[in-house]
N, C-alpha and C positions, 0 to 999 in steps of 0.2 A: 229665519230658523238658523241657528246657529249648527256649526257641521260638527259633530262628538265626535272624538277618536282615543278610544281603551286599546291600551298596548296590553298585556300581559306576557310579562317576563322575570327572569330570575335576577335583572340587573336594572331596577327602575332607575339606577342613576347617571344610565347612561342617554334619559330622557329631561328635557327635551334636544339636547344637544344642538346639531347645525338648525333643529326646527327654532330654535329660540334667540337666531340673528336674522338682519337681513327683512327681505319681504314675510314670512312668517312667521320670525318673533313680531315683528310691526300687527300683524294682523292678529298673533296670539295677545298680543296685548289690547289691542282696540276689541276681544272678544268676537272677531269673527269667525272664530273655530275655536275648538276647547282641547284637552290631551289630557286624560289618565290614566295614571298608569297601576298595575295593578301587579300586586309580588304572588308569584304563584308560590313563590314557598310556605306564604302565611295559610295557606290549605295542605301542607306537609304533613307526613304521620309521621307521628309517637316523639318522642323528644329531641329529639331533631331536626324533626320537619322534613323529614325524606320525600324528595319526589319523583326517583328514580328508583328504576332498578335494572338488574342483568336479562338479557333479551332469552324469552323465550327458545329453545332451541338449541341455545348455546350461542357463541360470538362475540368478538371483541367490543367492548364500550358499556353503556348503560343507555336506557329506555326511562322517556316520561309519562309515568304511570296515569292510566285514561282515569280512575278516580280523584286524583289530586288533581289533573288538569279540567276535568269533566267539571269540577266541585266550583274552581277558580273561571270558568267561562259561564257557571248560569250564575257566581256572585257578580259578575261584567255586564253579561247582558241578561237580565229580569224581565218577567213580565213581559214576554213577547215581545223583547226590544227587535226593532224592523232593522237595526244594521246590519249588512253581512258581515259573516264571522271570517276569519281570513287567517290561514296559516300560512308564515312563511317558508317555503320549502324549496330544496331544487330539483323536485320532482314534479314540482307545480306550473301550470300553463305559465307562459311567459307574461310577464305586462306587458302590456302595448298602450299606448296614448285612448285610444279608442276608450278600453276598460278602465282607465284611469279618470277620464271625460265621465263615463259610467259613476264612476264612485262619487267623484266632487259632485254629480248632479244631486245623491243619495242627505240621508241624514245624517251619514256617519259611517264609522269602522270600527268593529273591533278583532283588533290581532293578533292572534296569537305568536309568540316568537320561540321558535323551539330550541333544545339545544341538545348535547350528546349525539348518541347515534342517530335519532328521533323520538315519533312520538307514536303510542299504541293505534296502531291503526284502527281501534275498537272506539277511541273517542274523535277520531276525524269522523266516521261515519253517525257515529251517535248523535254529534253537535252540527252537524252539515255544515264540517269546515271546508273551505274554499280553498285549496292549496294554490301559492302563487309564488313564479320564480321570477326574478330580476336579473337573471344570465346561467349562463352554464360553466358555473365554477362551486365551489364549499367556501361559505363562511364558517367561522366557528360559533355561530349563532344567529338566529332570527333577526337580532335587533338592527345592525347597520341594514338591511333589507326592508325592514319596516321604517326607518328612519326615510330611504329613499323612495317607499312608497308613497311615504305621506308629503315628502316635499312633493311630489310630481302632482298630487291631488288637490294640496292647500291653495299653489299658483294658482290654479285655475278656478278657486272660491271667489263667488262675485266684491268687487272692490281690492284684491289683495295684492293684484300689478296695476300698476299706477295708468296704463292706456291699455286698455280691455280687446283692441287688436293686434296687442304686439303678440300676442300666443297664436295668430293663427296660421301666419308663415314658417313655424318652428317646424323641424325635422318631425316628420312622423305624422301632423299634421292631415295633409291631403295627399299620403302617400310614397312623399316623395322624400330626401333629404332635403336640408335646407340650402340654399344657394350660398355662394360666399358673400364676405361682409367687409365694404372697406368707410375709412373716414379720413380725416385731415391728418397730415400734410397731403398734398395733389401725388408727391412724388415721395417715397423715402426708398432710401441706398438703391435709386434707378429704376424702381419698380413703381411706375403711373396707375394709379387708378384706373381702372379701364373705362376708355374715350367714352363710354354707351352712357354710364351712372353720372357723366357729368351734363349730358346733354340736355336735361330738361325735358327729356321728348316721355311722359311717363309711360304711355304704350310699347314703344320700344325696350323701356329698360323693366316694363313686366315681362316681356316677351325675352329679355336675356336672363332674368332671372330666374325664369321657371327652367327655360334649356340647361340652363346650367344646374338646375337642383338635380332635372333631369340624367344629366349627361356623370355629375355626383354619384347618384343614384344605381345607376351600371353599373359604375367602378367597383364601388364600396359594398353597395348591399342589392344586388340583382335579385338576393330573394324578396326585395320589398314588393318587385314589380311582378305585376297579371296581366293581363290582356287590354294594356291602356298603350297610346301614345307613344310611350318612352318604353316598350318591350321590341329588345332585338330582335326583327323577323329573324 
């Protein structure tokens, strides 16, 4: 089964962009995932195909009108299509690896990528969009968000990394960040590889690499940690 992914956006040409080099242009070409994209202007009213307007209320900027946008997600997903609908927002739960493992398991995505102030809260709930954020900052639109969505999901489609467990040690993984990573030369500008990763011993040099994704992991994101192992009494 191949994995479907509909973006809808006001800027399909900024599709497929980084998805179209690399391990998922390879895979978009060998067809083992698909990408379309869909112009929500082409559902616009009156002769210009407006799809905004000024926010209820009053307030600076403009609003993506829930019947243009309503109109442009059932021409995406028809007929009880089973993929979740997915808006990108930064009001929206964070990704995590976990729900992105979710997704790739799935038949597919479809996206919505908003832009302006937002979108009528009247078709998030209408359409049971899935709001989802990628950090806690503002894009000035959906699509670089959706873009990074799908890369984190396509990696993980069966055949599309070339050794099928090099994604399991990866940051986020099993909790932890990822351990550091060295190769040839043994030495560069005085700094040795450290003694453990040469030694051949491979229990030993699991046993440094997890401490140190561990001891990472403190440093950098304590909030990853719960009540495992590597949590500071």
């Amino acid at each position: 089964m191949t994995f479907r992914a509909t973006v809808l956006t006001l800027y399909p040409e900024m599709f497929p962009g980084a998805l179209g080099v690399s391990l998922a242009g390879k895979a978009l070409e060998r067809g083992d995932w698909s990408l379309e994209t869909v112009q929500i202007r082409d559902f616009g009213l009156g002769r210009h195909r407006a799809v905004d307007d000024t926010p209820a209320g009053g307030g600076a900027g403009m609003v993506l009108r829930a019947d243009v946008l309503g109109s442009a997600i059932d021409h995406a997903a028809a007929g009880g299509d089973p993929r979740p609908k997915l808006l990108m927002s930064p009001r929206g739960k964070p990704l995590t690896q976990a729900r992105v493992r979710e997704l790739a398991a799935g038949p597919g995505v479809v996206i919505v990528c908003g832009r302006f102030e937002g979108v009528d809260q009247r078709v998030i709930e209408a359409r049971n969009l899935e709001e989802v954020s990628i950090g806690d900052y503002i894009l000035s639109g959906g699509e670089p968000a959706a873009l990074v969505l799908l890369d984190a999901v396509v990696r993980l489609l069966p055949g599309v990394m070339g050794n099928e467990d090099s994604g399991g040690e990866e940051s986020f993984e099993n909790g932890l960040l990822e351990h550091p990573h060295y190769t040839r030369p043994p030495e560069w500008e005085g700094r040795p590889i450290p003694e453990v990763l040469m030694s051949g011993n491979h229990g030993k040099i699991a046993k440094w690499r997890r401490e140190q994704a561990g001891t990472l992991t403190r440093e950098r994101r304590p909030d990853l940690l719960t009540a495992s192992e590597w949590e500071e009494k």
